[in-house]
C-alpha positions in Angstrom: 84.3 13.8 112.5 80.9 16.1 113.4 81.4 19.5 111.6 79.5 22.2 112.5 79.2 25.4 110.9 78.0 29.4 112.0 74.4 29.7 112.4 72.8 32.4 110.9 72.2 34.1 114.2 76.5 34.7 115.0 77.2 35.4 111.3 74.9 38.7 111.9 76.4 39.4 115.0 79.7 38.6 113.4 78.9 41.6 110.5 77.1 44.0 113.3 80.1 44.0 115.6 82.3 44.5 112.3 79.9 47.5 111.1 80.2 48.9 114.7 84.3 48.9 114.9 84.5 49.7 111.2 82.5 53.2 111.4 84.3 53.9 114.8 87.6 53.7 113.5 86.8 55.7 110.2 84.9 57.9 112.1 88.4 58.6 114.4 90.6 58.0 110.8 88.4 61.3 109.5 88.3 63.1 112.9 92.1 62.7 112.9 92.6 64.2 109.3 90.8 67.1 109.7 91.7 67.6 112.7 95.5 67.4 110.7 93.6 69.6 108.1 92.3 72.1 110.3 95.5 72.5 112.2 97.4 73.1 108.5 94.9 75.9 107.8 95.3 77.4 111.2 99.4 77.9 110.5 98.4 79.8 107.3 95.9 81.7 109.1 98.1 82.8 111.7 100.8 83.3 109.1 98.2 85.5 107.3 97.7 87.3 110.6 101.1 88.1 111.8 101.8 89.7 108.2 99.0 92.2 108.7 100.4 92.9 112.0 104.0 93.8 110.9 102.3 95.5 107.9 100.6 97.5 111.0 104.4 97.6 112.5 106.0 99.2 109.3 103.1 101.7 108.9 103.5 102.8 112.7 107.4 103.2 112.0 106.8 105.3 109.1 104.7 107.9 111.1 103.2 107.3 114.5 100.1 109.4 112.9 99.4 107.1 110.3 97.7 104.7 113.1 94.2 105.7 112.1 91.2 104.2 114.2 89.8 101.6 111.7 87.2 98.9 112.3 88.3 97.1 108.9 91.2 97.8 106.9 93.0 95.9 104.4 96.9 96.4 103.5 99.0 96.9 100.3 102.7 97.2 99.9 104.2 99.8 96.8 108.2 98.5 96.6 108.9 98.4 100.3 106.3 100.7 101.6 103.6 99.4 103.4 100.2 101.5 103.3 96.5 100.7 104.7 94.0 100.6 101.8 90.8 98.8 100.9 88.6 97.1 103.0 90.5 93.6 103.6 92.8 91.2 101.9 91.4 88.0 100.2 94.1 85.1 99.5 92.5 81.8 98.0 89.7 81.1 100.7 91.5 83.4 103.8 90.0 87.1 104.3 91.9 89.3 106.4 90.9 92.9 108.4 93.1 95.0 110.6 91.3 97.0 112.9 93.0 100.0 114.4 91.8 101.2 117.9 92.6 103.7 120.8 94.1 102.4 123.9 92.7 103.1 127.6 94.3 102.7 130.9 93.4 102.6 134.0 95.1 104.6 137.0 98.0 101.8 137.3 98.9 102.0 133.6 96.9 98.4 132.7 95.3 98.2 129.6 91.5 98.0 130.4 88.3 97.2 127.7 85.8 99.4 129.3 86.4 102.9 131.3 89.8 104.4 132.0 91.9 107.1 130.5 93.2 107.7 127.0 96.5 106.9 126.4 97.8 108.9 123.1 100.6 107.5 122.8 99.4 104.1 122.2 97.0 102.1 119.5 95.9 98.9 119.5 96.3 96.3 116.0 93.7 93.6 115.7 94.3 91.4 112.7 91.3 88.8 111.9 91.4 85.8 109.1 88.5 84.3 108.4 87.7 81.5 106.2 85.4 78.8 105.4 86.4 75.5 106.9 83.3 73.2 105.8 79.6 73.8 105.0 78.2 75.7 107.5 81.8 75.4 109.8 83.6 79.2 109.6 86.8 79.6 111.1 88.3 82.4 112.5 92.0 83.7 113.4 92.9 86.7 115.7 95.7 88.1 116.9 96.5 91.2 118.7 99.4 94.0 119.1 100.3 96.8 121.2 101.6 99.7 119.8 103.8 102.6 121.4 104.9 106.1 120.2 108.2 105.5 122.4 109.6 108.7 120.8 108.7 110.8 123.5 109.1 114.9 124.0 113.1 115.8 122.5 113.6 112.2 122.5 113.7 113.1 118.1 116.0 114.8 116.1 115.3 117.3 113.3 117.2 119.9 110.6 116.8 123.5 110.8 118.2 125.4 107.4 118.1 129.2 106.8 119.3 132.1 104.9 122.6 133.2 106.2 123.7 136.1 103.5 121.9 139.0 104.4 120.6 140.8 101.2 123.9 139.8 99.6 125.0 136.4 99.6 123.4 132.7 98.4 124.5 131.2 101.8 122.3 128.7 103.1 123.2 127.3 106.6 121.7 124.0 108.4 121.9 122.5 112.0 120.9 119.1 113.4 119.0 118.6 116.4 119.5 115.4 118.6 116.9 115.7 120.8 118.4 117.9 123.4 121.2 120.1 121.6 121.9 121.8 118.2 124.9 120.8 116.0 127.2 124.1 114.8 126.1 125.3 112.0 127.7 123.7 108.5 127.0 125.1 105.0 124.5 123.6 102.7 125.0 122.8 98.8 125.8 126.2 96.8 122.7 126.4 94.7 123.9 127.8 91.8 128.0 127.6 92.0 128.7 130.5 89.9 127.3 133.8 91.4 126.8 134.7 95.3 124.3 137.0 94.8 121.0 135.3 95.0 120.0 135.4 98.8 117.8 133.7 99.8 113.8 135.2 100.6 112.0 131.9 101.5 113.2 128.3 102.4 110.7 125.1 103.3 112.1 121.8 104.5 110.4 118.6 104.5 111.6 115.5 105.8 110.9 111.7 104.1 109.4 109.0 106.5 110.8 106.2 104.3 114.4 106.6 104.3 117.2 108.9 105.8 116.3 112.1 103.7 115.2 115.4 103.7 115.0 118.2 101.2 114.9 122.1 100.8 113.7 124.1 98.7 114.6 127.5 98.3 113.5 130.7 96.4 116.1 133.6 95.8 116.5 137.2 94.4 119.3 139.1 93.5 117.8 142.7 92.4 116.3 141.7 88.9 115.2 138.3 89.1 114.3 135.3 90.8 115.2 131.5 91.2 113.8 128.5 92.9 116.0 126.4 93.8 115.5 122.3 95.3 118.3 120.1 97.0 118.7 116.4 99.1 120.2 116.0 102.4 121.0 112.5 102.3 121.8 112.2 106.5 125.2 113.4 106.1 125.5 115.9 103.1 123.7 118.2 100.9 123.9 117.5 97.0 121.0 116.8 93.6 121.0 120.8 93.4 118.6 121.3 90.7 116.8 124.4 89.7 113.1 124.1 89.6 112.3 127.8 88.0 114.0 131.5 87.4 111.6 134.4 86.1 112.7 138.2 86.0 110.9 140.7 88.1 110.8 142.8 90.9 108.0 142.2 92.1 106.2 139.7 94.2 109.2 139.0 96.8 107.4 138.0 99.9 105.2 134.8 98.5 105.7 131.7 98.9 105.0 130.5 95.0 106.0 126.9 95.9 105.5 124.3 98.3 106.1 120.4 98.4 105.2 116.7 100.1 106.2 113.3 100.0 103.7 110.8 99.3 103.1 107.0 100.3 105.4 105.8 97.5 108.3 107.1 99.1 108.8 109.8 96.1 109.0 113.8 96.9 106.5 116.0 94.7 107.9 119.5 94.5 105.5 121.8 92.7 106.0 125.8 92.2 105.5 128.9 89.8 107.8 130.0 87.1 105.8 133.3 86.3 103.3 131.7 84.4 99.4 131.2 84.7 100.4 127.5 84.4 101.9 125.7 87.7 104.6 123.1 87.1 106.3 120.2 89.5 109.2 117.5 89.7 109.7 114.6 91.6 112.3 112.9 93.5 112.2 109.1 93.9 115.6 109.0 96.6 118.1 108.8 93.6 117.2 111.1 90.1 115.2 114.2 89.7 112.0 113.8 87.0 111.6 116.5 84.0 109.7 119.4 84.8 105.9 118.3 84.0 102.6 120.8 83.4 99.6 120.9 85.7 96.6 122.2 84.4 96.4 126.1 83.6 95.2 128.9 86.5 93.6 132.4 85.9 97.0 133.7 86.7 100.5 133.3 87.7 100.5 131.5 91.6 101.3 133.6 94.5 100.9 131.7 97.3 100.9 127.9 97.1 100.0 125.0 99.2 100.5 121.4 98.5 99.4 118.6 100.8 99.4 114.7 99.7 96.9 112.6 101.5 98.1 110.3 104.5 98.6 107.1 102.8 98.1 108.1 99.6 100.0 109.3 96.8 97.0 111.8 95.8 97.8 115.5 96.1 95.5 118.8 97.1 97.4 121.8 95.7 95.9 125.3 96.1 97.0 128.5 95.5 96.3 133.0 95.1 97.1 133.8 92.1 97.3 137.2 90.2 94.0 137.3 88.9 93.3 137.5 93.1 91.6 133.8 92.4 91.6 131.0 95.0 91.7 127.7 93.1 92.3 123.8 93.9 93.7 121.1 91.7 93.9 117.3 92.9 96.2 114.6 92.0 94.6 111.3 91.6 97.9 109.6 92.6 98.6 108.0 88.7 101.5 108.5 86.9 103.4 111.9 86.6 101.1 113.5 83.9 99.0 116.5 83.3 96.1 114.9 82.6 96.1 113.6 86.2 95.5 116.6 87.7 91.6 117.7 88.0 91.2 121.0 85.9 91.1 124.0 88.2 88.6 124.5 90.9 87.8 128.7 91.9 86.9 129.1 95.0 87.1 132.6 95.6 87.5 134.8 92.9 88.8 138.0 94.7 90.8 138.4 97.7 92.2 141.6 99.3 95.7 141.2 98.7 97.6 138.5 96.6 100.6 139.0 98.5 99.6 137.7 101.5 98.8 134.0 102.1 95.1 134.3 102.7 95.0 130.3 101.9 95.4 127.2 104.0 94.7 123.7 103.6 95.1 121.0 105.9 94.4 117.2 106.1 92.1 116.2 108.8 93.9 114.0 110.8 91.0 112.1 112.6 89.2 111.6 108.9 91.4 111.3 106.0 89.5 111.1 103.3 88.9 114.3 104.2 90.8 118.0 104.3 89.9 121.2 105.1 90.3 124.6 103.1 90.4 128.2 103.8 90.2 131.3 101.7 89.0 135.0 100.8 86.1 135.4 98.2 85.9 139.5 98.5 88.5 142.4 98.2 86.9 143.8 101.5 86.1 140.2 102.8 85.8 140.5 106.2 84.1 137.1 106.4 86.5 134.2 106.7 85.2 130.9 104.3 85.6 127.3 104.8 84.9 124.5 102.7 85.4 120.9 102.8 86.9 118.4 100.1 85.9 114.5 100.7 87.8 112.3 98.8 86.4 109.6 97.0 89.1 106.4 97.5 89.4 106.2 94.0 91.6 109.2 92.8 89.1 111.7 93.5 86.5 113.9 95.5 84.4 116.4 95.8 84.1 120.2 97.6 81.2 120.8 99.8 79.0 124.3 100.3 81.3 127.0 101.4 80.9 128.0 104.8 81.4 131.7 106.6 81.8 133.1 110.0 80.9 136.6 111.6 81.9 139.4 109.9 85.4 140.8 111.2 85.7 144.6 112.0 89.0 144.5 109.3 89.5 142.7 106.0 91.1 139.2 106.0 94.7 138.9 106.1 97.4 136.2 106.4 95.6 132.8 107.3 96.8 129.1 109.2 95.1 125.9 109.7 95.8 122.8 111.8 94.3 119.8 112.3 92.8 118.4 115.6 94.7 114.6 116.1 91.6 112.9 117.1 88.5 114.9 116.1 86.8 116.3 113.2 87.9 119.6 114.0 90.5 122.5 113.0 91.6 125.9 114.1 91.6 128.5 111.9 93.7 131.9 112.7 94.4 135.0 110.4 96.1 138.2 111.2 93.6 140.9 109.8 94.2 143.7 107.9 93.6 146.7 110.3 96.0 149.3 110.6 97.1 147.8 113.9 96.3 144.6 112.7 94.6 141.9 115.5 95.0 138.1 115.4 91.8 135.9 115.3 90.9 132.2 115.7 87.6 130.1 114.4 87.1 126.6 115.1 86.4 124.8 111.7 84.4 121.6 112.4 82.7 119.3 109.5 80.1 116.6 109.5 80.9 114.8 106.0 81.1 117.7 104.0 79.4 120.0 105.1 81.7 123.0 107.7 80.6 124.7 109.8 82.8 128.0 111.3 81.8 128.8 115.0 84.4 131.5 117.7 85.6 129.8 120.3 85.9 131.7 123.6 88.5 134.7 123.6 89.3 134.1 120.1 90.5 137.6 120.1 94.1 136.7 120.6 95.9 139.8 120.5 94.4 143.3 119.6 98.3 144.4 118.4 100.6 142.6 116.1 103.1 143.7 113.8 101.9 145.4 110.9 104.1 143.3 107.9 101.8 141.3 105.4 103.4 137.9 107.0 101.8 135.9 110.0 103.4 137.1 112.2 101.7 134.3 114.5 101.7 130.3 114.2 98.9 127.4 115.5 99.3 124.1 116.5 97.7 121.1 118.7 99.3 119.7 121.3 100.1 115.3 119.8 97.7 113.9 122.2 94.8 117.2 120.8 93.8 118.3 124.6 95.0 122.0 124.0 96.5 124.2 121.1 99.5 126.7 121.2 99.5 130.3 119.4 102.9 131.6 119.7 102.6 135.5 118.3 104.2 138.9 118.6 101.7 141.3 119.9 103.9 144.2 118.5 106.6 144.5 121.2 110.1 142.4 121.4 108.3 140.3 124.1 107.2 136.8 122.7 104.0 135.8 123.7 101.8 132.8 123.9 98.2 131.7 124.7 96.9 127.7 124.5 93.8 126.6 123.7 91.4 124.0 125.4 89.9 121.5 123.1 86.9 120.3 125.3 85.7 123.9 126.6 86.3 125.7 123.3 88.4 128.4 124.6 91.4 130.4 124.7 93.1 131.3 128.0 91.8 135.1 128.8 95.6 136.7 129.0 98.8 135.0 127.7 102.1 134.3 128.8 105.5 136.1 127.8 108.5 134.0 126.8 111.4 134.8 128.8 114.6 135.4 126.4 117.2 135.6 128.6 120.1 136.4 128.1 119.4 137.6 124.3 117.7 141.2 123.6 115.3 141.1 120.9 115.2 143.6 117.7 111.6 145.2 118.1 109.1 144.4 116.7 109.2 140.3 116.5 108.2 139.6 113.0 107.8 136.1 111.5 106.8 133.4 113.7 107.0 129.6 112.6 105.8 126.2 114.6 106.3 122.7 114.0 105.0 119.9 115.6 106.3 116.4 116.1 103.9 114.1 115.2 105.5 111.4 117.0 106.0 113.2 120.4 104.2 116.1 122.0 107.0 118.6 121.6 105.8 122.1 119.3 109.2 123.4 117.8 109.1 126.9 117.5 111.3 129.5 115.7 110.6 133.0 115.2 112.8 136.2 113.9 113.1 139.7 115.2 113.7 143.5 113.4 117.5 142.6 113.0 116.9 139.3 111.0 117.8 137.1 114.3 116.5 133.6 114.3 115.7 132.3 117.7 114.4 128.5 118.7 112.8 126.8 121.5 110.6 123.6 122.1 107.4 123.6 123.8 106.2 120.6 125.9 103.4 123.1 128.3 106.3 125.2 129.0 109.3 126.7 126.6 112.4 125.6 127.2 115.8 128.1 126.9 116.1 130.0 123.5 119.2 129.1 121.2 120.0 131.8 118.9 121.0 130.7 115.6 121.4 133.2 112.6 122.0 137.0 112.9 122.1 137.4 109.1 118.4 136.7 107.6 117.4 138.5 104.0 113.9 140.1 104.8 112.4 140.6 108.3 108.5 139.9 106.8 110.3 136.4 104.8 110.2 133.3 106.1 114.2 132.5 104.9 114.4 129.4 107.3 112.7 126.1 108.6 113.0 123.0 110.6 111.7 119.5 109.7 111.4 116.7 112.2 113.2 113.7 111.9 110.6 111.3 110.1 112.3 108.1 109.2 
């Protein structure tokens, strides 16, 4: 039999078509797993990404505010709270940014990229994970949310509480507010449940954004000495009564020596005066109150305090007037509940015409939060208002810029208020003066870094007649979405009065407005004047008192709705013995 065998030619064609099918299919065997590979790290990308965007979600529930524009932000959760911090997240080879950003629409409501109008009531989430795929391949994730402030104008509740004994009795009082009505009143916790006689001078309520709670704190006198007095309204009742500080004197009545905030953590800081040169605080973490813990030591005993944590943060501003007529600063680095976290004391001004009145405010800026603004008195003529600017450092700490001054006033300083402009670097500044008939005046307080600057906006005059009591007898807000401002003020009549205030022309309307009262008759002069804003809607609640100790409420969306009359039985007519928080939670 002929055998024959391959020639040398087919065995080489043989191996080349082999070679060529070989390297195909491993070249599809390798496409296929990374395509499987790539796929795998897209799911934990997008897993990644989603996470940042309900991060975003929880931080937008706590406080529609806390939405600030960011082109790279990272996340970090404390128990259950979710807060922005750092520049991005890094987990094994993903990075991840949220980026915060205003929303525009055009005149049919769609979103649009370029043009259209501001919508303030809306912010856009952009989370991004990045990540090395292969040399010189980088992958990248993105998804994107919409975000709405759907609590609109009375569509949120709050708590008023006040002083309901006169000069006589400890009662304290409270109402809920729905959104549309008031409850009837209902007593809160008895302070001290021995004696009745401690009525109340001052009350401040604050209200937590991380769970159903709010708390009070109150200061009372009873002829020879002085309490102040904290308690937690847990949604349904009042109760944790515990007394922060007593003194005895007689003197002093009218100040507000304490003040409090709630920081990112979810606890309550309460910090206040006990007649000493050295301010002390408590907190709250939604079950137990802390021991009483030092701060570092003032020139004198605190008059007038003011205590604002940080958006985000669990870092704390407090200033204060103090007997020694100084304006000082202390910061909280956010650490544990220590004296040693606490800067030593800043002076700022080291005279001040009175130290009864509260010729201090500090605010937050809420278009920059690293940074805050302060104002204060540095003379015991000063007819000069001064500004400065704190710029904190991300780290626990900051620093105070050059102090800034306006005009000279024709009458010393008196009682001062700040706000903050929602989306600009910008604040307005008011104080009643110290004339004889006193006036009401308003700056614009701007900053560049840290560095203010104090210019008069047009008919910044507001009123040329006020009452002549050493409280502010006037309050300031922005409107949520920052086009205009309202001053609600008694011009030294019954009549309640208002004027707003444009953002982009830098004015105040020429002539105000009265308030129609109908069908209540005022005590005359109106006295104390009080506004709060809700942060999450554009409504400005407003409360004020008369000559006869009558509280009064209304809400302002551009117009004032009906008055409700709520207490005819306040302590002092120039003492702010009642407050309303806004539902936060």
């Amino acid at each position: 039999m002929n055998k024959q065998g391959f020639s040398l030619l087919e065995i080489i064609l043989a191996v080349a078509l082999f070679a060529i099918f070989a390297t195909g299919a491993a070249a599809t065997i390798l496409r296929g797993i990374n395509l499987n590979r790539l796929g795998n790290e897209y799911t934990g990308a997008a897993q990644y990404a989603a996470e940042g965007i309900e991060a975003a979600r929880s931080i937008k529930n706590q406080a529609f505010a806390n939405l600030i524009n960011s082109v790279g932000t990272g996340i970090t959760k404390t128990g259950t709270i979710w807060t922005f911090s750092g520049a991005s997240n890094t987990f094994d080879k993903y990075t991840r940014t949220l980026a915060i950003a205003d929303v525009y629409r055009d005149g049919s409501g769609n979103v649009v990229a370029t043009g259209g109008t501001l919508d303030a009531l809306s912010k856009k989430a952009t989370s991004t994970v990045q990540w090395n795929f292969a040399t010189g391949k980088n992958e990248t994730f993105s998804t994107i949310s919409y975000f709405t402030n759907w609590k609109m104008p009375f569509g949120k509740g709050g708590l008023l509480a006040y002083g309901d004994g006169g000069t006589t009795s400890d009662a304290l009082m409270y109402k809920t507010f729905d959104g549309s009505t008031w409850s009837a009143a209902a007593a809160m916790a008895d302070v001290d449940g021995a004696t009745t006689n401690k009525y109340a001078r001052i009350i401040r309520v604050y209200s937590s954004p991380t769970r159903n709670e709010k708390i009070a704190i109150s200061r009372h006198y009873n002829g020879t000495g002085q309490w102040i007095y904290a308690q937690v309204y847990n949604g349904s009742t009042w109760g944790n009564v515990v007394q922060l500080s007593t003194w005895n004197t007689t003197t002093f009545l009218d100040v507000q020596n304490f003040d409090g905030t709630y920081l990112a953590n979810g606890d309550f800081m309460a910090v206040y005066s006990d007649n000493s040169s050295t301010p002390k605080f408590r907190t709250w973490n939604g079950s137990t109150w802390s021991g009483q813990v030092l701060m570092r030591p003032l020139s004198g005993t605190p008059y007038n305090i003011v205590t604002k944590a940080r958006s985000g943060t669990n870092e704390v501003m407090f200033v204060s007037i103090d007997s020694a007529s100084d304006t000082s600063s202390e910061y909280f680095n956010g650490g544990t509940y220590a004296v040693n976290n606490w800067t030593t004391a800043t002076d700022h001004g080291t005279n001040t015409p009175t130290s009864t009145k509260r010729i201090l405010d500090f605010q937050w800026s809420l278009n920059s939060p690293t940074t805050g603004g302060l104002i204060y008195s540095n003379s015991a003529t000063d007819k000069f208002m001064r500004a400065k600017v704190f710029v904190a450092n991300g780290a626990g700490g900051g620093t105070w810029g050059a102090q800034a001054n306006t005009i000279a006033q024709t009458n010393n300083l008196g009682a001062m208020q700040i706000d903050a402009h929602p989306f600009a670097n910008e604040f307005l500044a008011c104080n009643k003066d110290g004339g004889t008939i006193p006036n009401i005046i308003c700056l614009k307080f701007t900053f560049s870094g840290s560095t203010a600057t104090l210019t008069s906006p047009t008919n910044n005059t507001i009123s040329t007649t006020t009452d002549t009591g050493i409280q502010t007898s006037f309050a300031v807000r922005y409107s949520s979405d920052g086009s205009s401002a309202l001053i609600t003020y008694g011009d030294g009549t019954n009549v309640l009065k208002y004027k707003t205030y444009d953002s982009s022309s830098s004015s105040f309307v020429s002539s105000p407005t009265s308030v129609s009262t109908t069908p209540y008759t005022l005590g005359n002069p109106l006295r104390t004047v009080r506004e709060i804003p809700d942060v999450n809607g554009s409504t400005i609640m407003t409360l004020f008192t008369d000559n006869n100790r009558d509280l009064y409420s209304s809400g302002w969306t551009g117009s004032f709705v009906p008055f409700t009359q709520h207490s005819i039985n306040g302590s002092e007519t120039t003492d702010f013995w009642y407050d309303f928080a806004w539902d936060a939670f």
